[in-house]
C-alpha positions, 0 to 999 in steps of 0.5 A, a space after each residue: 059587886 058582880 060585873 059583866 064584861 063585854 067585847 065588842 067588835 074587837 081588833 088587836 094588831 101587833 104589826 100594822 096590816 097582820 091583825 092578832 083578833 078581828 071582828 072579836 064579839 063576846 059578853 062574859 056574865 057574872 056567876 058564869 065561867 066562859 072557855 076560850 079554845 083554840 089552836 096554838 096562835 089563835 089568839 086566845 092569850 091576846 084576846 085574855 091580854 086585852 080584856 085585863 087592860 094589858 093591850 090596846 087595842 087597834 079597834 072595838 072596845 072592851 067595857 066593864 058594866 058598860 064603862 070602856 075600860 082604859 088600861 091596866 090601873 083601870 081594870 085594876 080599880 074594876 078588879 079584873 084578875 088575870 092569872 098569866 100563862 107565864 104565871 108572873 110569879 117573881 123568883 127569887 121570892 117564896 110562895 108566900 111572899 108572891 101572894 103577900 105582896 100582890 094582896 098588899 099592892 092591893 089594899 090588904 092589910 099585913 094581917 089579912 094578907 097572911 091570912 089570905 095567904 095561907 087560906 088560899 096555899 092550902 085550897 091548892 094543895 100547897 101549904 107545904 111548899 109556902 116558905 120555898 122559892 118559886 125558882 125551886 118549885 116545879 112547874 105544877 106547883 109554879 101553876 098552883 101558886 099563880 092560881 093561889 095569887 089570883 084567887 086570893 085577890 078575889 077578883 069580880 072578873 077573873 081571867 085565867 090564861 092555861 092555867 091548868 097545862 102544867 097539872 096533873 088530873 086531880 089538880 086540874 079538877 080542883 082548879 075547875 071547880 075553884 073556878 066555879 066557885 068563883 062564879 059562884 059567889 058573883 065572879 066571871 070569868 074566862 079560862 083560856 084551855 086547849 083541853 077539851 076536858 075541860 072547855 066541856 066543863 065550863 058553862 059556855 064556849 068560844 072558839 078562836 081560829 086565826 083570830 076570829 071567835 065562834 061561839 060553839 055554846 052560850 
């Protein structure tokens, strides 16, 4: 089922008194793909991190089809996907196996994780690299399998936090258009991006500086 997200008036503070986000307003619709630019500490991986349930924040809410979203299990059970800047992938595991647990965690059965698993290795170009250890995989294809997990758990909002900072050209224009695929099918979503590029290439555009959004195109 489609959702839409929204923003509203939105304050996070790490420390009393030094906001991360002021006064943040947006609405994410579904079949739309929204960037989030901005400097380096603008807040972009903050404002992606209070939409997924991961931070509270200090004011504002964020809703889901108008519903407050609580926390993390809440936007869980909403599914809200985020693909992490850091990746979360675990080490010391395969690329498939990242995909595996995360889509059992979920509710698929054994059968259709694999499936799930291997479908989605292959739309990034990773089908070769399955049975390797994330620890000995290069950065790209780190990025690649993070984008592999949150594509297979086929989120109704996906948010996705610089996922293309590690890719070459190629492989970041198949990302794009993965994500517009996503809002193809009812998805929406948010692709935090410091790249131009590809800011231009999404449906709408917030700009973040010093916590403060502006929306360059809607």
């Amino acid at each position: 089922m489609s959702k839409t997200i929204v923003v509203d008036q939105l304050d996070v503070a790490y420390v009393p008194d030094r906001l991360a986000l002021r006064d943040v307003s947006l609405t994410v619709w579904p079949g739309r793909v929204l960037a989030v630019t901005g400097p380096s500490g603008a807040g972009k991986t903050t404002l992606l991190s209070a939409m997924a349930g991961l931070l509270r924040p200090t004011s504002g809410v964020v809703t889901v089809d108008g519903e407050p979203l609580r926390d993390r299990d809440h936007a869980v059970a909403r599914r809200l996907v985020i693909i992490p800047q850091d990746n979360g992938l675990a080490p010391t595991l395969t690329a498939s196996e990242n995909l595996q647990v995360a889509l059992i965690a979920c509710g698929s059965a054994p059968a259709e994780a694999r499936q799930l698993t291997d479908d989605n290795l292959d739309r990034l170009g990773l089908s070769g690299q399955a049975d390797q250890l994330i620890e000995e995989m290069s950065g790209g294809q780190q990025q690649r399998t993070a984008i592999a997990r949150g594509l297979a758990l086929h989120g109704d909002v996906l948010l996705a936090d610089e996922i293309t900072s590690e890719l070459d050209s190629a492989n970041r224009q198949r990302v794009l258009e993965l994500l517009h695929g996503e809002a193809r099918r009812g998805a929406a979503v948010v692709f935090a991006t410091h790249d131009p590029e590809v800011a231009a290439a999404c449906d709408a555009e917030v700009h973040l500086v010093d916590g403060r959004a502006e929306l360059v195109r809607g």
